[in-house]
N, C-alpha and C positions, 0 to 999 in steps of 0.2 A: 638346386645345388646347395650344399650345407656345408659348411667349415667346422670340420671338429679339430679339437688340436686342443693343446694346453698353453694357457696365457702365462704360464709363469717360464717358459721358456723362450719365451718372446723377450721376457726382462733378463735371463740369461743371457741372451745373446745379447742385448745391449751392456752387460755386467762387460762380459768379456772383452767387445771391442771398446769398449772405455779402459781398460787393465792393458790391452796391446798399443793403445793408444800412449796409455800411461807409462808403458815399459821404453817403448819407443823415443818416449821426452828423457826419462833416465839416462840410457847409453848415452843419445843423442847429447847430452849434455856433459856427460863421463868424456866421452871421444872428444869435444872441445875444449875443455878444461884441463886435458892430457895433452891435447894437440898446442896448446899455448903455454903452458909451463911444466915440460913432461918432468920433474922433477917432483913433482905434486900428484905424482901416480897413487905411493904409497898410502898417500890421505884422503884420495878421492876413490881407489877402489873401495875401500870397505863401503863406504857411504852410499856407495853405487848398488855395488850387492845387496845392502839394505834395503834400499829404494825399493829394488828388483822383490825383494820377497815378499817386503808387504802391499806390493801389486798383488802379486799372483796367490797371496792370501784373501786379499777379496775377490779376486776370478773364482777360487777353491770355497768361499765362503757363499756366493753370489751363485755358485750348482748346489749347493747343499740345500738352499733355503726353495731352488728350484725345483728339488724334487722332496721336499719336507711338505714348502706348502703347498 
């Protein structure tokens, strides 16, 4: 029996669930921080959304390098 495959997408996949992970702590803390002074919406969305994208710039960064290197 012989395993062929590519190890850079083994780190892919650990890229990603660390980014879902990471997105997950974002809302998750967006949603609390709205839910105790929703008055604080205004200044906590942008910041959230930030969060949000440069997560998923290193998911998008973490496939690129998976199939570079």
């Amino acid at each position: 029996m012989e395993i062929s495959g590519n190890l850079n997408l083994v780190g892919y996949g650990l890229a990603s669930i660390g980014s879902a992970i990471g997105v997950g702590l974002i809302f998750a803390a967006y949603i609390n921080g709205v839910a105790r002074q929703p008055e604080a919406q205004r200044i906590l969305q942008p910041i959230a959304l930030l969060g949000f994208a440069l997560a998923e710039a290193l998911a998008i960064l973490g496939l690129v390098f998976a199939f570079v290197l």
